[in-house]
C-alpha positions in Angstrom: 51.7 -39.5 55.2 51.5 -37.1 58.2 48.8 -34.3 59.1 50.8 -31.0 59.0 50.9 -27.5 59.5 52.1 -25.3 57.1 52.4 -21.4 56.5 53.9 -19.7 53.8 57.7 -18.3 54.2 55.9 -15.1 55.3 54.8 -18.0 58.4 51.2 -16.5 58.6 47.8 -17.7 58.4 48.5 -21.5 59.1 46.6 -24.4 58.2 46.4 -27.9 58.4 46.4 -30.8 55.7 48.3 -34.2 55.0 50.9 -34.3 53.9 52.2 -37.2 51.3 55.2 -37.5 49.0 54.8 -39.2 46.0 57.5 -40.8 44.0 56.2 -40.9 40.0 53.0 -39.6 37.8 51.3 -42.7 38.9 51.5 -42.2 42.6 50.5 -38.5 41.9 47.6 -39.6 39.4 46.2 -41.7 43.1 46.5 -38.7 45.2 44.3 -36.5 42.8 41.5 -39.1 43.3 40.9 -37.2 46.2 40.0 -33.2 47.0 40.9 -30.7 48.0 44.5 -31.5 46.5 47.6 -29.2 46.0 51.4 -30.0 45.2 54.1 -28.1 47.6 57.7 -27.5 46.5 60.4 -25.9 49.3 57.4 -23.5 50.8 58.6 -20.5 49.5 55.3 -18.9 48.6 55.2 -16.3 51.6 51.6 -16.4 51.7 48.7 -19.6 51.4 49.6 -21.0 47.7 50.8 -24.3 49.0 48.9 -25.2 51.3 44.8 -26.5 52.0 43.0 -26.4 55.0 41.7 -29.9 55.6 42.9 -31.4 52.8 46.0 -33.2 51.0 49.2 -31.5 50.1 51.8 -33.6 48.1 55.3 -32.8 48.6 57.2 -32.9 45.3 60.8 -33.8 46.8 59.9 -37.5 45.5 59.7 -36.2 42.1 63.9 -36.7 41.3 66.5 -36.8 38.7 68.6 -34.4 36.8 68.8 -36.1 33.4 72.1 -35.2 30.6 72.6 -31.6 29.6 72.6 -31.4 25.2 75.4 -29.9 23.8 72.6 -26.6 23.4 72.3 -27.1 27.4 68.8 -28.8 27.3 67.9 -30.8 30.2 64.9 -32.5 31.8 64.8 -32.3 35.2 62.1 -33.7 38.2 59.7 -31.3 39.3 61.0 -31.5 42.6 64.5 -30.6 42.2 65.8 -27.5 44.1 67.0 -25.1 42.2 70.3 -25.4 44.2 70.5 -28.9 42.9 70.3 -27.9 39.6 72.8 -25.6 39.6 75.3 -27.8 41.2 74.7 -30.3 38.8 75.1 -27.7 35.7 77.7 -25.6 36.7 80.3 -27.6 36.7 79.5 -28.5 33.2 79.3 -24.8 32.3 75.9 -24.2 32.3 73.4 -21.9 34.9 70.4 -21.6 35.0 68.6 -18.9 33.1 66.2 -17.2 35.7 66.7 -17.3 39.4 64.8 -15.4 41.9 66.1 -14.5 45.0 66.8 -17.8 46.5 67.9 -21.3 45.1 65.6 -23.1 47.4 63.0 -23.2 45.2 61.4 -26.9 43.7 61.4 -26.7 39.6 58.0 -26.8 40.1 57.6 -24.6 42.5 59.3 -22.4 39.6 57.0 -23.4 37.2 54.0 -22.3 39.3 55.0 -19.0 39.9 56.8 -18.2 36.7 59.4 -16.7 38.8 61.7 -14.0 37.8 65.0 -12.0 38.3 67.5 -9.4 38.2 67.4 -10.1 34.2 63.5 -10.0 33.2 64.4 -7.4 31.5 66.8 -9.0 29.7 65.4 -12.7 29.5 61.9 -12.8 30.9 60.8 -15.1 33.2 61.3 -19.0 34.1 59.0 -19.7 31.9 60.5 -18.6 28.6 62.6 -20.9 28.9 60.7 -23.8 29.5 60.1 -26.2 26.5 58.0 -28.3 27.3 56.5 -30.0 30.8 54.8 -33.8 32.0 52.4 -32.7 34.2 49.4 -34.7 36.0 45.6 -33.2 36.1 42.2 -35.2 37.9 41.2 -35.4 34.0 44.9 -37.2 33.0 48.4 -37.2 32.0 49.4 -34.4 29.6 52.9 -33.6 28.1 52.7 -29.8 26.9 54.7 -27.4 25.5 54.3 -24.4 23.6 53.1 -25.9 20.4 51.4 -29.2 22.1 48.3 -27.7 23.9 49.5 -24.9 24.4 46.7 -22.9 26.2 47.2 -25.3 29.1 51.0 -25.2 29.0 50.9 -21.2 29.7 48.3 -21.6 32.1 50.3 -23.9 34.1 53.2 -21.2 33.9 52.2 -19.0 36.4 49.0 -20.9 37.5 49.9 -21.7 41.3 49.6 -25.0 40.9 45.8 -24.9 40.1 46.3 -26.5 36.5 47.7 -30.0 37.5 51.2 -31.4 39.9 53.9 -30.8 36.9 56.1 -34.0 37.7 59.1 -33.2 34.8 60.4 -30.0 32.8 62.4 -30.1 30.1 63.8 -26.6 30.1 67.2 -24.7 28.2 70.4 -23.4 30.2 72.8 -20.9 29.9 76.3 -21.6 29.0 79.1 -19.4 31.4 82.7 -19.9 31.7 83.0 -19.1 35.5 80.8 -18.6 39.0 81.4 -15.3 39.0 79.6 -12.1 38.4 80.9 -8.7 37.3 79.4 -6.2 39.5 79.0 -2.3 39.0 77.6 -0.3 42.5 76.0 2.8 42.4 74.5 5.0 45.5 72.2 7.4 44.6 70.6 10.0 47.2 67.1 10.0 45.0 64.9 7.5 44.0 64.3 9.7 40.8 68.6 9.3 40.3 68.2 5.7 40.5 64.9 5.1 38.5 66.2 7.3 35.7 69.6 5.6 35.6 67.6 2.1 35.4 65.5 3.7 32.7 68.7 4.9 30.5 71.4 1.6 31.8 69.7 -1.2 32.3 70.3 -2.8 28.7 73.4 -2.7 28.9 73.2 -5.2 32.2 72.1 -8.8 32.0 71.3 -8.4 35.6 70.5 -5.1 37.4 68.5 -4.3 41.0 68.5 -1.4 43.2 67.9 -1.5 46.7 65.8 0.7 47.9 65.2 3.2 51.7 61.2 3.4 52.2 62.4 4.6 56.2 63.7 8.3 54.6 61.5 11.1 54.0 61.7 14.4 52.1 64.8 15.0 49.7 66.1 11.7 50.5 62.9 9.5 50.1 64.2 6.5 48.6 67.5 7.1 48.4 69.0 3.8 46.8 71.8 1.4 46.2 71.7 0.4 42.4 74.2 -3.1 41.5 74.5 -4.3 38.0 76.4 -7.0 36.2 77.4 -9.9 33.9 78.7 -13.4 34.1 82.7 -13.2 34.2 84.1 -14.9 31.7 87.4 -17.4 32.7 88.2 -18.9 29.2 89.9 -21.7 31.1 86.7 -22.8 32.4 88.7 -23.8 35.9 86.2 -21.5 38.2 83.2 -23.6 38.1 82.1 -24.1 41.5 78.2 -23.9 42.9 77.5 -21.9 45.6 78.2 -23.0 49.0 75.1 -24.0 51.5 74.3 -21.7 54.4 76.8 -21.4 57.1 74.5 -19.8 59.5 70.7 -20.3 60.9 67.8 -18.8 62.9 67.2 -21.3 65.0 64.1 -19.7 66.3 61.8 -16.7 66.0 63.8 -13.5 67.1 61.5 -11.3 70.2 58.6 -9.8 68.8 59.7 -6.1 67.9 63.1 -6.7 67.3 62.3 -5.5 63.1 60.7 -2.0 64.3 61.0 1.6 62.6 64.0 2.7 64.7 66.4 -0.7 64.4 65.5 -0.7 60.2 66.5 3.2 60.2 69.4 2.3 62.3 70.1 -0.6 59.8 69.1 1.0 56.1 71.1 4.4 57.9 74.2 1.8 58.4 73.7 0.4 54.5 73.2 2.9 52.9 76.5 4.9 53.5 79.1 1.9 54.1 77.8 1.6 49.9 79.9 2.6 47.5 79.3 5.7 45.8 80.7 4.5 42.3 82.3 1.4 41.9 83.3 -1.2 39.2 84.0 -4.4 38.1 83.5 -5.7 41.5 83.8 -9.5 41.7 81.3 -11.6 43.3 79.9 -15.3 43.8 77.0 -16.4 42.4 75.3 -16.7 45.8 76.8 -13.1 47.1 75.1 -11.9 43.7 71.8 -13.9 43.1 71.0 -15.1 47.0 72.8 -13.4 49.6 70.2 -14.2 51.9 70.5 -18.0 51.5 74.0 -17.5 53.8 71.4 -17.5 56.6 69.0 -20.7 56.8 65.4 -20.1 58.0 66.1 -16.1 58.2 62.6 -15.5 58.0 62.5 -16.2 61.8 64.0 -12.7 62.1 60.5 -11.1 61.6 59.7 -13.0 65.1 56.5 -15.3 65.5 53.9 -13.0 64.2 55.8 -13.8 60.8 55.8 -10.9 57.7 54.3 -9.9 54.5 55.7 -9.6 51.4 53.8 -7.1 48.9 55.2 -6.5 45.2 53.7 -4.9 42.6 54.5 -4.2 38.9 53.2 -1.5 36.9 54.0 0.2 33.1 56.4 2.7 32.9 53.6 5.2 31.8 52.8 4.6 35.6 56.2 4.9 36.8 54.5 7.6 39.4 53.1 4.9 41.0 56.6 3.5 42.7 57.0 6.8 43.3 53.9 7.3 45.4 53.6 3.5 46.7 57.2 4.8 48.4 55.5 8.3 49.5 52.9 6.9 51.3 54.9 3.7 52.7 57.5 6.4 54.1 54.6 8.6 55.5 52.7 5.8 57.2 55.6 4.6 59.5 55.0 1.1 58.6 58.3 -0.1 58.6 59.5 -2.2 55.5 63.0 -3.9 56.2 64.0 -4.7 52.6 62.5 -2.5 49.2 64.0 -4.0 46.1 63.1 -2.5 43.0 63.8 -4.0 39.3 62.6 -3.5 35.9 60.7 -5.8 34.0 60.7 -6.7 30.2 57.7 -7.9 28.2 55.4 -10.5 29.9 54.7 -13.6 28.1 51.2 -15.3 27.5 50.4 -16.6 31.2 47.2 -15.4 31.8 48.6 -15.7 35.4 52.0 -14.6 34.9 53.1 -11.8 37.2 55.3 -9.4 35.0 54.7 -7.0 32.7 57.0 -4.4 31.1 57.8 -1.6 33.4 59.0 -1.9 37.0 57.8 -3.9 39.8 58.6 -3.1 43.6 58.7 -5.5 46.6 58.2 -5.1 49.9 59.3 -6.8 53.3 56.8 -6.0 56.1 56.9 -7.1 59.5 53.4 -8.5 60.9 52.6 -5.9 64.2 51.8 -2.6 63.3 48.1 -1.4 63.6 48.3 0.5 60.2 49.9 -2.1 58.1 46.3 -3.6 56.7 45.1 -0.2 55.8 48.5 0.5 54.1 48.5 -2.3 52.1 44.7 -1.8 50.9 45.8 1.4 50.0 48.4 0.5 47.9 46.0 -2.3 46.1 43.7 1.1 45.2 46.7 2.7 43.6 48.3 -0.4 42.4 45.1 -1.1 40.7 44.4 2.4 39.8 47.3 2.2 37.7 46.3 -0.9 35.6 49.4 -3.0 38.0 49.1 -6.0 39.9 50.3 -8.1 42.7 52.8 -11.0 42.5 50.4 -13.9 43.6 53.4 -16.1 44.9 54.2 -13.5 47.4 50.3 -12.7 48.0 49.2 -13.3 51.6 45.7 -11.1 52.3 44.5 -9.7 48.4 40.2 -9.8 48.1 38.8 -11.4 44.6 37.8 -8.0 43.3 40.7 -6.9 43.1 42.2 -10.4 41.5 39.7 -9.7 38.5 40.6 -6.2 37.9 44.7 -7.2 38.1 44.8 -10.1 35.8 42.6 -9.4 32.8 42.8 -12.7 31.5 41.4 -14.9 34.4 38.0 -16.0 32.9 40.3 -17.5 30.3 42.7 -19.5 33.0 39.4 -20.2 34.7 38.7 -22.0 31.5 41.3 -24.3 30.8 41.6 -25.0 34.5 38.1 -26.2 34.6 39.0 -28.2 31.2 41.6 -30.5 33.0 39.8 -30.3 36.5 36.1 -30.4 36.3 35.4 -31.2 39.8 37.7 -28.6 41.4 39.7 -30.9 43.2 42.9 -28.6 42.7 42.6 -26.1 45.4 44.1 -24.0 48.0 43.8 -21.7 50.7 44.8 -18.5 48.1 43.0 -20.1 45.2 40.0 -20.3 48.4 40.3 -16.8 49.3 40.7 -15.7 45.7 37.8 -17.8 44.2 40.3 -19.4 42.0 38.9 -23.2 42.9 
């Protein structure tokens, strides 16, 4: 037990709480005698999900184990197992992991919370399609749900933030591959109407797909962007099985404030941009070049200096595929920089009533803290976002108001609900549910 303080991966607005790790349901079951309470995976939330001002915070690393894959690649795993772990455990065996988002330093549960995504929602929805069932630990009990077994709390959970209970085991299905290798196709495109249109017409064809994306460019070029596709190579000898590799390099503190400024990311996106290829194929890469190239470089988020960054990412229908459009427009016309733009496609959500995507496309944003305009920028985009019927990712969510919580996510009263089922006395809490009058 040690009073802490924690930020998000974004490393703004820090607070202070202790910290405790405990080891099984029982020692979780203790900790939720007392309030304000809320669990923490690897803290990457970039914003204020997994943390509580003043209150206790308990660090699921205790919660182990990595139980036998079935022959259908069904495992149970601890809550706090990386994602890393897990796939160095599976792949060997010739199973992955079914959903990653862009790092493998995420807990399980951490997953769990924030139904994360990929480069293949599209394709196979979130984490949480593919969870089948989950022990988790509430101030009202122990529960063990699944789709079928109370399920209106099970899809809460899925997306929920951690605001439904401290999920201490999944029981979630694999993917079989025959090698740790992806099959990549590259594609520059000078437009972002190029590259959104050959997402719109291509991306079936892809298990995994993701475009890169220049918000610096104005004009003709405005979002001019890098499009890279693929598919698990197959090796039918099954002899390439090897998990990725952990970093090699680190940030060992934060860089000078300004280093991340509109002329070094024009510099940089300039430099990108036209050493990518113009057409390429069958390109082979790693798992970790593929899925989490950033992960080469530990604590990178230093790079953004001490004032730390935001991340803002939207999704909204295709009938609103104008909104990328303009979100882009008026990013590009602010001068707020935004160092990395990834756009992706999105397939249908599922029934979380706090489960980020919905079919269509979704945007995200990488934007140094600093600049005078960037609060106004991003308020602006929550009027079009919302405008549009979209809404913000909550796990990347540093600085949304309520109001616009309520208009985004249609089906809060009913989260609200179940929550205050299993948690009467609101001891689940943080500093977003706080700020988001989710407690």
């Amino acid at each position: 037990m040690s009073r802490q303080r924690l930020t998000g991966w974004g490393r703004t607005a820090p607070s202070f709480a202790t910290v405790v790790r405990p080891l099984n349901d029982e020692d979780v079951a203790h900790w939720l005698t007392y309030s304000p309470v809320i669990a923490r995976g690897l803290g990457r939330s970039y914003g204020d999900a997994a943390q509580v001002a003043g209150g206790v915070v308990l660090d699921n690393s205790g919660l182990r184990g990595i139980g036998p894959i079935s022959p259908d690649g069904v495992v149970t795993v601890g809550a706090g197992v990386s994602l890393d772990e897990l796939i160095a455990n599976s792949l060997p065996q010739g199973w992955f992991i079914p959903v990653t988002p862009g790092t493998r330093q995420v807990s399980v549960g951490g997953a769990i919370g924030a139904d994360v995504h990929g480069k293949n929602h599209h394709r196979d929805g979130s984490f949480g399609d593919h969870v089948l069932a989950m022990d988790l630990v509430t101030p009202s009990g122990f529960h063990s749900v699944s789709p079928t077994r109370d399920p209106d709390l099970f899809w809460a959970t899925l997306g929920g933030m951690g605001l439904t209970g401290i999920v201490t085991r999944v029981t979630l299905r694999l993917i079989n591959v025959t090698g740790d290798r992806i099959l990549v196709d590259t594609d520059r495109f000078d437009t972002l109407e190029g590259v959104m249109g050959a997402m719109v017409e291509g991306d079936n064809d892809y298990r995994y797909s993701v475009a890169w994306v220049d918000c610096m460019t104005r004009g003709r070029s405005m979002g001019r962007a890098i499009l890279t596709r693929g598919d698990h190579a197959d090796d039918v000898t099954r002899a390439s099985l090897r998990a990725p590799k952990p970093a090699r390099l680190g940030v060992p503190f934060p860089a000078p404030p300004g280093l991340l400024n509109p002329l070094s990311i024009r510099l940089f996106n300039e430099a990108w941009f036209r050493t990518a290829p113009t057409h390429r194929r069958g390109e082979v890469q790693s798992l970790g070049t593929f899925f989490h190239p950033l992960d080469g470089v530990a604590n990178w988020n230093r790079l953004y200096g001490p004032r730390g960054f935001v991340q803002y990412q939207f999704a909204v229908s295709d009938a609103h595929s104008d909104t990328v459009v303009e979100a882009i427009r008026r990013l590009s016309e602010s001068g707020v920089p935004s160092f990395l733009a990834v756009l992706k496609r999105f397939g249908p959500g599922n029934s979380g009533p706090l489960s980020f995507p919905m079919s269509g496309w979704t945007l995200a944003l990488d934007l140094p803290v600093g600049p005078a305009r960037l609060p106004g920028v991003l308020d602006d985009l929550d009027d079009l976002v919302t405008d549009a019927g979209g809404r913000v990712y909550l796990a990347k969510d540093a600085r949304l108001r309520p109001e616009r919580l309520r208009a985004m996510y249609p089906r809060l009263t009913h989260f609200l609900e179940v929550k205050s089922r299993v948690d009467p006395d609101r001891r689940l809490t943080s500093d977003l549910a706080r700020r988001l009058d989710l407690s």
